[in-house]
N, C-alpha and C positions, 0 to 999 in steps of 0.2 A: 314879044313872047317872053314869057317867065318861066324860067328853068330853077326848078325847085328839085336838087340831090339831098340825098339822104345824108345826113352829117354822123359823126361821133357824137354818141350821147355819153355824157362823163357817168359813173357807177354814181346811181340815184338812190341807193339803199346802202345803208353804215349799217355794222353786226357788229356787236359785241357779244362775249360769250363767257360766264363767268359759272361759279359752281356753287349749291347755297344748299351745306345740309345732303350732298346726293342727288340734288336737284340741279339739271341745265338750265341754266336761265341765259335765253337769247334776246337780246336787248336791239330792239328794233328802229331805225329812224330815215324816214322819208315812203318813196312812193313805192307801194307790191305791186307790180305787173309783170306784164310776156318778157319783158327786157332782164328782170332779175329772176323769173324763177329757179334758177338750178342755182344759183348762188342760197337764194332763201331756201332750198329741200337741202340746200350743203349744210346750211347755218345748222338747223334743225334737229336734222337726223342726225345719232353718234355716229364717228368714222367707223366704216368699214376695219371688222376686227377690235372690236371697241368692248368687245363681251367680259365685264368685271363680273359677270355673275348677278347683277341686278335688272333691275325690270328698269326701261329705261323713263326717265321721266322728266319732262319737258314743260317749260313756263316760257313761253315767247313774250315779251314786254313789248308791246305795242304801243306805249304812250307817246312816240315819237312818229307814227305811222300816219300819214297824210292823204293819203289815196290809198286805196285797194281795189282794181278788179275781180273777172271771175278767176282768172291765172291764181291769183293769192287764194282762192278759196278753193283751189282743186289742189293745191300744195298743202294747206292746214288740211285737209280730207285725206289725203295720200299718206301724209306724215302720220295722223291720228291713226289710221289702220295699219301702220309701222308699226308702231309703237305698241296698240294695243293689242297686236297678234303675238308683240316678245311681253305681255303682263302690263308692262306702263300704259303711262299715259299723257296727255298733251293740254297743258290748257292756256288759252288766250287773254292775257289780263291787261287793263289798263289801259282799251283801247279807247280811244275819241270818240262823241257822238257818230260824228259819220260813218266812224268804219263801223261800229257796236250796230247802226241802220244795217246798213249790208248785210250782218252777220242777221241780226233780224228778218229783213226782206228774204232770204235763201233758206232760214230754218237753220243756219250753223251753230248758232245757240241752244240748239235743242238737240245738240248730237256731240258737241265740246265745251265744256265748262267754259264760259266766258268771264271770271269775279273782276270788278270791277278797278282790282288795283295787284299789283305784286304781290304783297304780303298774303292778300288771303288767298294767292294762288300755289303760295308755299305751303300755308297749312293742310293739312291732310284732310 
């Protein structure tokens, strides 16, 4: 008989979190699933009491993103109706084939800007 426990799985998702312009840019790298989401709605969203008076506005860099399930896409949906309820907004740049499929297959694409790189998700 094979006894298979659940182990410790080490944090599979790095965030960085830098500012570009007024712009949050969350710098993304490994796997989005059940196991990180509330670290990723952490990453994302500005802290609680965060109110500078602007509309918040969010560039996830995803060029480091490896996997993504549904988890990851009810987080970028969640965040997106954050955001765009305080004026901002959220957009997805720089993701990988695979994940840019996903975002295709579900229609995420056609509800959050997806540019295909940083830069043009900085410009307005």
């Amino acid at each position: 008989m094979t006894d298979i426990s659940p182990t410790e799985r080490p944090e599979r998702l790095f965030v960085a979190r830098t500012t570009a312009d007024g712009i949050r840019v969350v710098t993304l790298r490994g796997d989005i699933d059940h196991d990180v989401k509330d670290a990723l709605t952490t990453a994302l969203l500005p802290p609680d009491g965060a109110d500078d008076g602007q509309a918040p506005r969010v560039v996830a860099d995803l060029s480091g993103v490896t996997f993504l399930d549904s988890t990851g896409i009810n987080v970028f949906v969640h965040v997106h109706q954050q955001v765009s309820a305080a004026q901002g907004w959220l957009r997805l740049a720089a993701a990988r084939e695979s994940v840019t499929r996903v975002f295709e297959l579900v229609g995420l694409d056609t509800v959050i800007a997806c540019p295909p790189t940083v830069e043009q998700a900085l410009n307005p």
